[in-house]
Every structure is written in structure tokens, then in C-alpha cells.
C-alpha distance (Angstrom), angle and dihedral (degrees) to the residues before:
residue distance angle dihedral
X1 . . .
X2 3.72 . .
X3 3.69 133.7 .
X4 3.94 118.2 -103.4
X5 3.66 98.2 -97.3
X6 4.44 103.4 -126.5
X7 3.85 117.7 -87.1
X8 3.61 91.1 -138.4
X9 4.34 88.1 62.2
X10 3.89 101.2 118.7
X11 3.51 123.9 -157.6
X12 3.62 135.9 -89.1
X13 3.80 116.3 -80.2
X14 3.95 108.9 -111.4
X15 3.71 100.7 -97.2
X16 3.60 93.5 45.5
X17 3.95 98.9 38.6
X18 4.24 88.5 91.9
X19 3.57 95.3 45.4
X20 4.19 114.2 112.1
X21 4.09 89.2 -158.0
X22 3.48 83.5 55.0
X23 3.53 101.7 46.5
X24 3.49 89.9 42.3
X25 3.82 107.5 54.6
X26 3.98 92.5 32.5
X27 3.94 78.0 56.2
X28 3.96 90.4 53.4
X29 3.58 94.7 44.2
X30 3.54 100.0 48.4
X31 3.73 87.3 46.6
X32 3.98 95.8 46.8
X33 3.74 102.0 44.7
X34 3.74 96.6 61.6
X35 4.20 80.6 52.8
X36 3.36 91.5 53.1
X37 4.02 113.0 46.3
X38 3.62 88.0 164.8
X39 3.93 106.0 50.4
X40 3.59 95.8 119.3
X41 4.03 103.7 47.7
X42 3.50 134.9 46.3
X43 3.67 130.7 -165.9
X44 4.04 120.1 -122.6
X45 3.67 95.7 -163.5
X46 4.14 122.8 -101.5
X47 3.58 112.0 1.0
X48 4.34 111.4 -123.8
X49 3.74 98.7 -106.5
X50 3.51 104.3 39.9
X51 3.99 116.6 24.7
X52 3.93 86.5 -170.6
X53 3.96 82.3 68.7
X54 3.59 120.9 77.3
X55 4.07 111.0 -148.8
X56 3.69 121.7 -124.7
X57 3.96 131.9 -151.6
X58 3.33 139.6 159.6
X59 3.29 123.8 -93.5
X60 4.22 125.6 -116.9
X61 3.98 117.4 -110.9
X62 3.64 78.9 -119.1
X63 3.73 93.8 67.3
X64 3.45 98.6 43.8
X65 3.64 82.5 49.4
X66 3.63 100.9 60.6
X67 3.66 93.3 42.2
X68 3.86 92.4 52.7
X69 3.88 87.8 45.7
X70 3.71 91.3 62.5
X71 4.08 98.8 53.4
X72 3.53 108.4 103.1
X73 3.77 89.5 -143.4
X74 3.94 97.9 51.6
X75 3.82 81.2 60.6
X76 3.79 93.8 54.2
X77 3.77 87.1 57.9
X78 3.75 83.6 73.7
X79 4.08 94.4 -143.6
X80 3.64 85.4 160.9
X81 3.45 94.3 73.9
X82 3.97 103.9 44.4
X83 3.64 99.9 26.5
X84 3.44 101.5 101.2
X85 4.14 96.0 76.2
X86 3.89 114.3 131.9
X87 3.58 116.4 -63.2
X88 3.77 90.5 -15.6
X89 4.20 87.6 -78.1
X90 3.78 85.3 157.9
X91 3.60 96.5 59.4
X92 3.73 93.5 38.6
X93 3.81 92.2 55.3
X94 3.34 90.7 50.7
X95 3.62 99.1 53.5
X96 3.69 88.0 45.1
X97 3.39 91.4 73.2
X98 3.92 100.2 59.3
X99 3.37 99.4 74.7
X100 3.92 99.2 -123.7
X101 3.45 124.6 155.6
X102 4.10 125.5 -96.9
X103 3.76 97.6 -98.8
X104 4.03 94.4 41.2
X105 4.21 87.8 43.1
X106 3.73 91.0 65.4
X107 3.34 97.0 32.8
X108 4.00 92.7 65.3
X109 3.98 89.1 32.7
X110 3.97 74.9 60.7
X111 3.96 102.4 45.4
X112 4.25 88.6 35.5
X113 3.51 88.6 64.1
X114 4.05 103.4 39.4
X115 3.73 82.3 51.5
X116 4.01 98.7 57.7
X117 3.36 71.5 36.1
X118 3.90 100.0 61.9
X119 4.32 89.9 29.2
X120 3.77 86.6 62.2
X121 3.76 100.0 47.1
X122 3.75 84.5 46.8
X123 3.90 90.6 51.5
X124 3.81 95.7 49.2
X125 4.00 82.3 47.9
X126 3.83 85.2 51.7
X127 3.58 94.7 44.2
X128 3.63 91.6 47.7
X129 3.82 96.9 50.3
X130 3.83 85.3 55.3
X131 3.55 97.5 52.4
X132 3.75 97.0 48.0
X133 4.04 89.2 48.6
X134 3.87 92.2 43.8
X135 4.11 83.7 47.8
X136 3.75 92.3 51.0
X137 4.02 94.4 42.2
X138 3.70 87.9 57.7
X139 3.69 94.3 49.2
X140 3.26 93.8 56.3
X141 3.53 93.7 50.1
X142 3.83 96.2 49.9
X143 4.27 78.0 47.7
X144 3.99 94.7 51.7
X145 3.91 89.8 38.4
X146 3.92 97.3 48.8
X147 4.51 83.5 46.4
X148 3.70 93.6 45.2
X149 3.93 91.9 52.5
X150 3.61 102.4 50.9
């Protein structure tokens, strides 16, 4: 079952309202922050003056990165793929509509984009590995072919 997506999630602004990338990571977002209370802060362990007291601060864009790389469903959104539009206004719409705070805004604006980021880098890796073993498979056909003919 999903989470109750937020009531404060506003709509789409006009231009973006019929776009499926849109649609499809505001639909992830507004489905993963609820999941996620914590996304923006991170505990360091007891703070110096009182041990009692855990210490808060807030986590890097590259954190939130790497643990939005790693959700199966952030890489169904496909931001690999579409997140190269100017400035990142796509993403920035998005998050727009979710209501979050300044600080927290920029800080997923931040960790949205380091993850297409990371998913595309690991895609061209992908596509790389397949290439080299497709290039070796037919070399060693073209090897076993020019043997079995002599």
C-alpha cells in the first residue's frame, strides 16, 4: 500500500501539468517524503555537552543522493533520461510544488540532481560493460568460426 501523498502537494504549474517526467517524479517524491520523515537530518551520535542529547545536522545533497540512487522506484522515474533540461527547471518545478521549506527545497533540488546524476554515470557504466562483453562475444565467434573452417 502507498503512503498518503501530503495535502499541502500543489499542482503542476501549467506548462509542466502534461508532462509524464513530471508527473512521474512529483509522484515519487510526494510518495517518498512521507517515508522518509528524516531525509533532511542525520544524527552524529551524543552531542559534546550533554551525551543524553543526540546532535542533529543536515544532511549533504550528496547523501540524500546516494540514498535516493538506491530506491528501486526513483530509478523507474527514469531521471536519467530527461534530466539534462536547462538549469534543472523540471526538477525545480516539481519540487516547488511540495510545499517544503527554503532550506529543504534546495536541498532536494541538490540531491534530485546528483542522483540522475549518479543513475546516469551508472548507465553509461552499464552500457559500457555491455558493449565490451558483446565486443568480446563476437570475437570469439569470428575466432571459433575462422578455427572451425579450416
Amino acid at each position: 500500500m502507498f503512503p498518503m501523498i501530503p495535502y499541502h502537494l500543489r499542482p503542476l504549474p501549467p506548462d509542466r501539468r502534461d508532462d509524464p517526467h513530471a508527473q512521474r517524479l512529483q509522484l515519487y517524491l510526494a510518495r517518498w517524503l512521507p517515508t522518509h520523515p528524516d531525509w533532511a537530518w542525520t544524527t552524529d551520535g551524543p552531542s559534546n555537552t550533554l551525551p543524553w542529547v543526540r546532535s542533529l545536522r543536515r544532511r549533504s545533497a550528496d547523501e540524500v543522493a546516494r540514498e535516493l540512487a538506491q530506491d528501486v522506484d526513483f530509478l523507474a522515474v527514469g531521471l536519467a533520461d530527461w534530466l539534462r533540461s536547462p538549469d534543472g527547471e523540471l526538477i525545480t518545478a516539481v519540487i516547488a510544488t511540495l510545499g517544503l521549506l527554503p532550506p529543504e527545497a534546495q536541498l532536494l533540488i541538490g540531491a534530485v540532481r546528483l542522483a540522475g546524476d549518479l543513475q546516469h554515470a551508472s548507465g553509461q557504466g552499464r552500457a559500457g560493460a555491455l558493449a565490451g562483453a558483446a565486443l568480446l562475444v563476437t570475437a570469439a565467434i569470428l575466432i571459433l568460426g575462422s578455427l572451425g573452417s579450416s
